[in-house]
Residue frames as a rotation matrix with the C-alpha (Angstrom) as fourth column:
UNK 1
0.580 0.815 0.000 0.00
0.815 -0.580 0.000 0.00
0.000 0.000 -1.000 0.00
UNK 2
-0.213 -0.472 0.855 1.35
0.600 -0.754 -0.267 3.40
0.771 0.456 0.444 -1.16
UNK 3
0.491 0.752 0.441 -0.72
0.171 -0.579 0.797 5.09
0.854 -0.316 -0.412 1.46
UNK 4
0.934 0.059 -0.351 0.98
0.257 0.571 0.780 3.66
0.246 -0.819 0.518 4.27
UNK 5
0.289 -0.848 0.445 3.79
-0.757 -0.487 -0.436 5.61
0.586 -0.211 -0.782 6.17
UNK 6
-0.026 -0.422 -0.906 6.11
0.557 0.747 -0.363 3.54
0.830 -0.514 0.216 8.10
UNK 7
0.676 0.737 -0.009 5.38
0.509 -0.458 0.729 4.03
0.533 -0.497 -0.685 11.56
UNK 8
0.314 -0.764 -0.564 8.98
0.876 0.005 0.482 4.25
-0.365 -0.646 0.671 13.00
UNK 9
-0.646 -0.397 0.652 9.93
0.638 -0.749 0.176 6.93
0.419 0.530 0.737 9.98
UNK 10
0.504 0.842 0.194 6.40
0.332 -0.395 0.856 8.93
0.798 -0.367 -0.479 11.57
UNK 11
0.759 -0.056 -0.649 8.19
0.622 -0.233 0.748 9.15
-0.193 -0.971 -0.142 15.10
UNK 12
0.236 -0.875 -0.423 11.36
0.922 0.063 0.383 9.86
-0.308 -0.480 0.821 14.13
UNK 13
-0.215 -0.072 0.974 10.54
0.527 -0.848 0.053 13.19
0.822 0.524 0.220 12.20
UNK 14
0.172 0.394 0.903 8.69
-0.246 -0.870 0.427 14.26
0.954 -0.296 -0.053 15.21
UNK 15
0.731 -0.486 -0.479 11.36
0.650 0.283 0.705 13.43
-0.207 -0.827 0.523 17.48
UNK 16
-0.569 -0.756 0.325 13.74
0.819 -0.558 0.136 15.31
0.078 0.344 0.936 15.04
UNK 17
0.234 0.453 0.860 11.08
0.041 -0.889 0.457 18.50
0.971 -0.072 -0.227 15.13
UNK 18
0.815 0.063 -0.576 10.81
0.554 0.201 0.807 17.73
0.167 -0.977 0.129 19.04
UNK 19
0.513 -0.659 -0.550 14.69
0.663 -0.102 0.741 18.36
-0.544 -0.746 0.384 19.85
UNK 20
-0.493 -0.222 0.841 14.53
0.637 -0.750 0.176 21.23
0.592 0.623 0.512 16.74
UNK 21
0.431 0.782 0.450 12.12
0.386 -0.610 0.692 23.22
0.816 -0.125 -0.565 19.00
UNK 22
0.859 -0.319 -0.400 14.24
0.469 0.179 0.865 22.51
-0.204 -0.931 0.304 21.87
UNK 23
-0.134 -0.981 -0.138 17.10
0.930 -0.173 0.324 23.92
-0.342 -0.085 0.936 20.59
UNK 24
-0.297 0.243 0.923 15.50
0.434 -0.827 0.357 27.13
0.850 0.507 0.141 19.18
UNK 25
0.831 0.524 0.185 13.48
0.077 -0.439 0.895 27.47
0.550 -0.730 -0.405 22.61
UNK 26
0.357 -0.774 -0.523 17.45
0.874 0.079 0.480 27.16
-0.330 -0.629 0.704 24.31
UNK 27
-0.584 -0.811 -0.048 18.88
0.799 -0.584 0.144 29.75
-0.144 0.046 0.988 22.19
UNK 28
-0.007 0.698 0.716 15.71
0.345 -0.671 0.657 32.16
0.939 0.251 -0.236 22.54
UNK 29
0.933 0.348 0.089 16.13
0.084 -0.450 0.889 32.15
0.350 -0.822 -0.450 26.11
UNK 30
0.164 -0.967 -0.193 19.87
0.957 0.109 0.269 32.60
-0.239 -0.229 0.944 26.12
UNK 31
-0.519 -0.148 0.842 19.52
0.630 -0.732 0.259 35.66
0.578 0.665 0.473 24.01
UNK 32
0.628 0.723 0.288 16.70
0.092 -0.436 0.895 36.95
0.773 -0.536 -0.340 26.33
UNK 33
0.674 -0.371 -0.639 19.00
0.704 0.059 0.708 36.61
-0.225 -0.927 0.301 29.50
UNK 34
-0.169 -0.986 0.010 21.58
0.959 -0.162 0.231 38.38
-0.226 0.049 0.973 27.91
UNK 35
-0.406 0.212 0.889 19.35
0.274 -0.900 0.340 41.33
0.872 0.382 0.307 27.18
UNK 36
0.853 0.501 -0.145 17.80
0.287 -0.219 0.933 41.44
0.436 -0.837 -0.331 30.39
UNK 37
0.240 -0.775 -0.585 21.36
0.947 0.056 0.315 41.08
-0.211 -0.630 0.747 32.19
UNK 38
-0.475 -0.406 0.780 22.48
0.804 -0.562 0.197 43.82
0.358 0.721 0.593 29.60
UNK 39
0.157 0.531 0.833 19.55
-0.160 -0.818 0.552 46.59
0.975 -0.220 -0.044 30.76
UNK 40
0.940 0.334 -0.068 19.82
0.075 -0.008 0.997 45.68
0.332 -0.943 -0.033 34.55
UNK 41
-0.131 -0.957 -0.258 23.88
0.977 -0.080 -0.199 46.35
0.170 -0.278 0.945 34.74
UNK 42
-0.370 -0.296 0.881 24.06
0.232 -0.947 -0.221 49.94
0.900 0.123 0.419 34.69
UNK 43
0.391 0.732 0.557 21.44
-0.504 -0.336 0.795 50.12
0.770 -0.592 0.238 37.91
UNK 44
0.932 0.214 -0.294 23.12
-0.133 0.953 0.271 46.97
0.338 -0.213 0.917 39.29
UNK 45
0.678 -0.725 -0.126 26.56
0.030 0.199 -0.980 47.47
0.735 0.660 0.157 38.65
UNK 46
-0.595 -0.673 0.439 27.97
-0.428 -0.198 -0.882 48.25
0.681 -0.713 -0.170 42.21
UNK 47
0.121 0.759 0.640 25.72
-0.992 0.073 0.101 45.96
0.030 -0.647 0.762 43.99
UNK 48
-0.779 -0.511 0.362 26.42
-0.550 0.835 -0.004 42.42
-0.300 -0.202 -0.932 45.80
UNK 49
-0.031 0.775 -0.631 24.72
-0.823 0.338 0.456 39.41
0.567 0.534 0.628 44.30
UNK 50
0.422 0.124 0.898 23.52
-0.683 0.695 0.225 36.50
-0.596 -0.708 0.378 46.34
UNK 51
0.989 0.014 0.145 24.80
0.040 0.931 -0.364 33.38
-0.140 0.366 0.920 46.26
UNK 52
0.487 -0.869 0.090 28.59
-0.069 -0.141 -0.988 34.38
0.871 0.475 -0.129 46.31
UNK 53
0.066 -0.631 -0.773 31.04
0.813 0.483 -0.325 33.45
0.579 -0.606 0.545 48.99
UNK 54
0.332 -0.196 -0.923 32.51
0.921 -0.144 0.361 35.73
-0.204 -0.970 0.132 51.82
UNK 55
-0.594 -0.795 -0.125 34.93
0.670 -0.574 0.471 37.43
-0.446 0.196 0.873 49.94
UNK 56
-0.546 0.511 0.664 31.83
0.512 -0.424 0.747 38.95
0.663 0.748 -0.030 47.50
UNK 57
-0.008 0.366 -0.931 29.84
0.935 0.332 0.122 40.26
0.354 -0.870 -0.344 50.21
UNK 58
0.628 0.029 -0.777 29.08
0.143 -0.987 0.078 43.49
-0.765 -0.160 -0.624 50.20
UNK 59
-0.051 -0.834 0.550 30.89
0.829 0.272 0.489 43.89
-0.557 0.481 0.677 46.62
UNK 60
0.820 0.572 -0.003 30.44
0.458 -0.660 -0.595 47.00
-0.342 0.487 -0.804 46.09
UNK 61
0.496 -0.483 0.721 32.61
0.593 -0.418 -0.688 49.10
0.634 0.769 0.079 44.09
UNK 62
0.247 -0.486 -0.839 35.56
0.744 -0.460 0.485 50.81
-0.621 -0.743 0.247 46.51
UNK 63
0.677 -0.350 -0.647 37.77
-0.451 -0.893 0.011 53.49
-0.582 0.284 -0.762 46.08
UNK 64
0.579 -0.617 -0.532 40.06
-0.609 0.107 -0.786 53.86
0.542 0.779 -0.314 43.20
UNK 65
0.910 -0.341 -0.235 43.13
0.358 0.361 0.861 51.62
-0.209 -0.868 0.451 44.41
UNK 66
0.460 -0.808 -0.368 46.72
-0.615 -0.589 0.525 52.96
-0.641 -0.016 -0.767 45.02
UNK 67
-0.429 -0.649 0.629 48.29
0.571 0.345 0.745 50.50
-0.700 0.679 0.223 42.02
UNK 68
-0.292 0.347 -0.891 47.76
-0.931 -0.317 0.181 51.67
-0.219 0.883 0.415 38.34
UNK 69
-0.427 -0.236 0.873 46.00
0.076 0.953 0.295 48.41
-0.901 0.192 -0.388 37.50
UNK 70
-0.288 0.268 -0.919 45.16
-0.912 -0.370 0.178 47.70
-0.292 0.890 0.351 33.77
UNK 71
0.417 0.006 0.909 44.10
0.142 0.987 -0.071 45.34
-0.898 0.159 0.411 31.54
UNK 72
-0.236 -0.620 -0.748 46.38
-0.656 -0.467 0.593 44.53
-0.717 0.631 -0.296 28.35
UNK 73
0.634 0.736 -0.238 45.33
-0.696 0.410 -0.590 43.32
-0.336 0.539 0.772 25.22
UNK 74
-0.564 -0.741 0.364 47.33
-0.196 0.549 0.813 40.19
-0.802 0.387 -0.455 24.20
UNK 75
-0.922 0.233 0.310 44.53
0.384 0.668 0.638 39.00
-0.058 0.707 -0.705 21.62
UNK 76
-0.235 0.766 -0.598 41.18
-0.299 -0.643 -0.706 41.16
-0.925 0.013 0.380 20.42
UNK 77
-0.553 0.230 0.801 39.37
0.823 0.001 0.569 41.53
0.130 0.973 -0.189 17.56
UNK 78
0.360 0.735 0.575 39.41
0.768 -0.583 0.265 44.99
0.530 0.346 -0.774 17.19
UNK 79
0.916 -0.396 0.072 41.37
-0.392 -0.837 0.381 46.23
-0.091 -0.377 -0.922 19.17
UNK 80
0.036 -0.957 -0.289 45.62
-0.439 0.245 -0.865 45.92
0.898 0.158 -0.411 19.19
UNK 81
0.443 -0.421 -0.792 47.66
0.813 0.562 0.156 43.91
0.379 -0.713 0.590 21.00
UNK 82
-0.694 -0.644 -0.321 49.72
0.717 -0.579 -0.390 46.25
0.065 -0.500 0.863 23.93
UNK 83
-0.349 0.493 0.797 46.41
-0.088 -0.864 0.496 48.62
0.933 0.103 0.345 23.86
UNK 84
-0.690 -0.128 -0.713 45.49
0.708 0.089 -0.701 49.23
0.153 -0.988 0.029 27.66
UNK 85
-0.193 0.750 0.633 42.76
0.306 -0.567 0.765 49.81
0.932 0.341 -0.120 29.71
UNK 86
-0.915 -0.334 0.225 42.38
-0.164 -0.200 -0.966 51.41
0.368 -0.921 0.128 32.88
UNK 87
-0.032 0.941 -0.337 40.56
0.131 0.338 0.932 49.75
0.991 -0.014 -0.134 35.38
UNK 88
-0.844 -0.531 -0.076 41.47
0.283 -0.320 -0.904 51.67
0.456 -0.785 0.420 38.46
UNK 89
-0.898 0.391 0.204 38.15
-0.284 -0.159 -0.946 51.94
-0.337 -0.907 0.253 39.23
UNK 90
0.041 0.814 0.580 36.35
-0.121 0.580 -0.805 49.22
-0.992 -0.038 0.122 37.99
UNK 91
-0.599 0.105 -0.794 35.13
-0.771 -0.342 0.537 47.88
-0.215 0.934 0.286 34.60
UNK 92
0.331 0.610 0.720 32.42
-0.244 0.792 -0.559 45.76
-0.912 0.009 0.411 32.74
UNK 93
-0.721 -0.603 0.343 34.05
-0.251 0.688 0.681 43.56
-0.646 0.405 -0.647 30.64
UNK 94
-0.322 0.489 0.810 31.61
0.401 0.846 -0.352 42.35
-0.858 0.212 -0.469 27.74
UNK 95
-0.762 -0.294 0.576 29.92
0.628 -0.124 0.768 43.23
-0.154 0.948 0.280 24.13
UNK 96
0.607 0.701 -0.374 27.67
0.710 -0.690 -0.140 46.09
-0.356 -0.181 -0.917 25.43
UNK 97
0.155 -0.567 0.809 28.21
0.791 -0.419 -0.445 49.80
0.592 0.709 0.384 24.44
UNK 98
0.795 0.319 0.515 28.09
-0.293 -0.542 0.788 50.48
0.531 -0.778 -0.337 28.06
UNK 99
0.697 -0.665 -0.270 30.90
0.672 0.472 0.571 48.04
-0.252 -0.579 0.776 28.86
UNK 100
0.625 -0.780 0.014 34.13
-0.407 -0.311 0.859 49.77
-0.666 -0.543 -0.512 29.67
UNK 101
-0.653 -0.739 -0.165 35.86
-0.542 0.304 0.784 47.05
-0.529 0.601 -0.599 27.75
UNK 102
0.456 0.862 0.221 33.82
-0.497 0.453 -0.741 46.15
-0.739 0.228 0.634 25.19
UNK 103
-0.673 -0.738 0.053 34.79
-0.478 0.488 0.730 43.04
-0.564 0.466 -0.682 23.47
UNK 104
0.276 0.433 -0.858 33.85
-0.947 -0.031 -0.320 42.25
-0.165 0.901 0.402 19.71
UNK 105
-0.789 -0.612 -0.054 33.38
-0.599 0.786 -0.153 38.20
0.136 -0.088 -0.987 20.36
UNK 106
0.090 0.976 -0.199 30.47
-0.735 0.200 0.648 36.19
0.672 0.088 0.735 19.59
UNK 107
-0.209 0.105 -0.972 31.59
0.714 0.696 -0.079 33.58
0.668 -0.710 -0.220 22.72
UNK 108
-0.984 -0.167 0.055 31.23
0.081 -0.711 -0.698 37.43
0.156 -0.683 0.714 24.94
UNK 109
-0.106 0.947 -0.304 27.75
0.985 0.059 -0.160 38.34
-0.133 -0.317 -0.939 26.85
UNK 110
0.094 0.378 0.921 26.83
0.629 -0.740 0.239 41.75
0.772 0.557 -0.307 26.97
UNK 111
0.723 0.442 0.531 27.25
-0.484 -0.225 0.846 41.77
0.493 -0.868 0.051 29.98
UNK 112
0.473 -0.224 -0.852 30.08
-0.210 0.910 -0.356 39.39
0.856 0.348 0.384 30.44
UNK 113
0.247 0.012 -0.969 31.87
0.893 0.386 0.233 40.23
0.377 -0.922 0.085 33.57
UNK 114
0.798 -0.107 0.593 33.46
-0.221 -0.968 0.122 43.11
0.561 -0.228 -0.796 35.84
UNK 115
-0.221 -0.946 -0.239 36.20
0.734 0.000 -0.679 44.29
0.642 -0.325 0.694 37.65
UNK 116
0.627 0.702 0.338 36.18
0.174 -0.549 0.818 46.04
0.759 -0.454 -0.466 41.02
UNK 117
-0.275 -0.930 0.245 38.38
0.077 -0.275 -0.958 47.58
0.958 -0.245 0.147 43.10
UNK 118
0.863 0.467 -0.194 38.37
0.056 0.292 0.955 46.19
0.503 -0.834 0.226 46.98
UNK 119
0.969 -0.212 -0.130 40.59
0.162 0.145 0.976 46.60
-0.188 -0.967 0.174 49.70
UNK 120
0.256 -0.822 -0.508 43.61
-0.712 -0.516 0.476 47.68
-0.654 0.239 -0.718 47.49
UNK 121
-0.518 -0.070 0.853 42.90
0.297 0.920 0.256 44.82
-0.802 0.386 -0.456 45.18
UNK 122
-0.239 0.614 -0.753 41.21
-0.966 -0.228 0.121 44.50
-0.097 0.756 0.647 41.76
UNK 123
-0.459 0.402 0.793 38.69
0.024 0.897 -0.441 41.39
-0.888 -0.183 -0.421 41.92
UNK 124
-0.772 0.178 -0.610 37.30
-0.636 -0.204 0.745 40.10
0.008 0.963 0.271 38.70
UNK 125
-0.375 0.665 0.645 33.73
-0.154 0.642 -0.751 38.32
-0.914 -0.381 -0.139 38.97
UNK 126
-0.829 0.509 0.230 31.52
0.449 0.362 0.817 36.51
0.333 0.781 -0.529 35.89
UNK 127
-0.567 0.824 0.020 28.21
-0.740 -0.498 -0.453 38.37
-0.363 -0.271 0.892 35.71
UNK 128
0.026 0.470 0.882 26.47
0.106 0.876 -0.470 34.48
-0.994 0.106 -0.027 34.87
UNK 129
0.007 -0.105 -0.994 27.47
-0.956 -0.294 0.024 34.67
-0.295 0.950 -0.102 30.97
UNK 130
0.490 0.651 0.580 26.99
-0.705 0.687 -0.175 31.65
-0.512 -0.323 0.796 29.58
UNK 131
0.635 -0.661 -0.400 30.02
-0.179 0.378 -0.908 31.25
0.751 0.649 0.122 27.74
UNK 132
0.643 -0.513 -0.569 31.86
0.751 0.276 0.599 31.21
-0.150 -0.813 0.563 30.90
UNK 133
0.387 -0.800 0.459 35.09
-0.801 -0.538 -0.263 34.27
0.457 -0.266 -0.849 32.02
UNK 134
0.629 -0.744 -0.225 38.68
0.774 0.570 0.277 31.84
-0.078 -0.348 0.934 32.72
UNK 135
0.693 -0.558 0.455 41.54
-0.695 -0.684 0.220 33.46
0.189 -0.469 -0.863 34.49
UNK 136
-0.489 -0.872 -0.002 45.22
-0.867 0.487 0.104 31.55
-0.090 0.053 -0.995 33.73
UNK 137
-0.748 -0.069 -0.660 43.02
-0.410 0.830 0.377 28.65
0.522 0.553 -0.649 32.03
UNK 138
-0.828 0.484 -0.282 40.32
0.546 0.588 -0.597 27.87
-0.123 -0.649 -0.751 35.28
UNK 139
-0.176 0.694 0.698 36.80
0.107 -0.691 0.715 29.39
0.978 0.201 0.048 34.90
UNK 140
-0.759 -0.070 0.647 35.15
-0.214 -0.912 -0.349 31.64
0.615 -0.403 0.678 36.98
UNK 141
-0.078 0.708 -0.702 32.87
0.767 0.492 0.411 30.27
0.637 -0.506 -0.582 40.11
UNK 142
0.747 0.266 -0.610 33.25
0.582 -0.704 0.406 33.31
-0.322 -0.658 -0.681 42.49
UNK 143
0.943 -0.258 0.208 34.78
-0.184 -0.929 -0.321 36.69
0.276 0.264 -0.924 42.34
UNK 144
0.804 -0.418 -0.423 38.62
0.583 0.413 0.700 36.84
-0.117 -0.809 0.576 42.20
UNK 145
0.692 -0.398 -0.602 41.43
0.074 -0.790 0.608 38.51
-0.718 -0.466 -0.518 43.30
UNK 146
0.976 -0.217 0.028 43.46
0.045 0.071 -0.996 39.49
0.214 0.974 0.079 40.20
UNK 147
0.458 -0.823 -0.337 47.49
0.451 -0.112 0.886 39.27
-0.766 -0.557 0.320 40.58
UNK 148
0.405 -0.482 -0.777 49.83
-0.806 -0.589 -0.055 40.61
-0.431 0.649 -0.627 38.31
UNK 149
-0.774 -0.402 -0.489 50.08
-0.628 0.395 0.670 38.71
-0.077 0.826 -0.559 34.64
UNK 150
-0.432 0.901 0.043 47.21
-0.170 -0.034 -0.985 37.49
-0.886 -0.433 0.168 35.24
UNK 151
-0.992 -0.125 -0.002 45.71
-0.039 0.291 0.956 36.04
-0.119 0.949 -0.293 32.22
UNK 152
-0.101 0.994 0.042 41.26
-0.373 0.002 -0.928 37.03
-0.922 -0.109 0.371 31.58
UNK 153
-0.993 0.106 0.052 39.74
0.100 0.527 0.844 34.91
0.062 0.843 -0.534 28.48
UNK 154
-0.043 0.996 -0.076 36.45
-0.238 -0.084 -0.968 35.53
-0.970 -0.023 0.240 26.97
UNK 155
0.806 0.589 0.057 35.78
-0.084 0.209 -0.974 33.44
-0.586 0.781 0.218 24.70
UNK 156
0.221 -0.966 0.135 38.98
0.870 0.133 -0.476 33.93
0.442 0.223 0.869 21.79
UNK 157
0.670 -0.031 0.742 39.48
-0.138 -0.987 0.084 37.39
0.730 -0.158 -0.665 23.33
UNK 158
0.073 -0.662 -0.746 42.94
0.945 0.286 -0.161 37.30
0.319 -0.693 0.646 25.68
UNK 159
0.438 -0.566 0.698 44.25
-0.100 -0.802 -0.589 39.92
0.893 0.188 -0.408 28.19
UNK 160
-0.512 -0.620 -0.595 47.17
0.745 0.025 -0.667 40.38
0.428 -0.785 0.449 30.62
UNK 161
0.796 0.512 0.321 46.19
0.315 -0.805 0.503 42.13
0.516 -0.299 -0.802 33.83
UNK 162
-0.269 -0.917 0.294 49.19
0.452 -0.389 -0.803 44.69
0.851 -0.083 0.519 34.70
UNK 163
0.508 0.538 -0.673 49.55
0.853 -0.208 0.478 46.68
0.117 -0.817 -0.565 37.86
């Protein structure tokens, strides 16, 4: 009979639609977070988020600190290598046109992370991007303290942090 569809070939299309929807409905609500994250930084941006350890606590944005710390481009698109940015008091790190350092990288959030200046330190924290923020190769689970050479990855984006 011509009529007849095989029944197994029947499921499996609409198993393949199934885990096609599923992956459209993932990257619709990835894109949403990142615009939401993206409008709620500026308002947000010196304010501690829950769920972070001791050291985050009260993370608000200090005073400037007494090093010159920077960050140096080793690797960018768009910007040179050896171009420096001052981040003596603070920066958001990501592919907004609000970020501070705004990196041109389709693994970067809009939002992607910050820098903040604490106790004579600069601490670098992920703002929950979903590509992940690694420092000398280890990603980012809570805010840390940056050292000199320092290495920040986003995505292919590289830079050296300098003091």
């Amino acid at each position: 009979m011509a009529g007849d569809a095989d029944p197994l070939a029947i499921l499996l299309k609409f198993g393949f639609l199934a885990v096609l929807y599923l992956f459209l409905l993932f990257i619709a609500r990835s894109a949403l977070r990142d615009l939401r994250r993206a409008e709620e930084l500026p308002a947000a941006a010196g304010t501690a988020r829950p769920g972070h350890d001791a050291r985050a606590a009260g993370a608000a944005d200090g005073p400037p600190v007494d090093l010159n710390p920077r960050l140096e481009v080793v690797a960018a698109k768009g910007h040179e290598a050896g171009r420096e940015f001052d981040v003596r008091a603070g920066a958001r790190l990501g592919r907004s046109q609000v970020s501070e350092v705004q990196i041109d990288d389709s693994y970067a959030s809009a939002a992607h992370a910050r820098l903040y200046p604490r106790a004579g330190a600069v601490f670098i924290e992920d703002l929950g991007s979903t590509n992940g923020t690694y420092v000398n190769g280890r990603q980012l689970t809570r805010p840390l303290q940056l050292a000199q050479g320092d290495t920040v990855r986003i995505g292919d984006t590289e830079l050296r942090y300098r003091e």
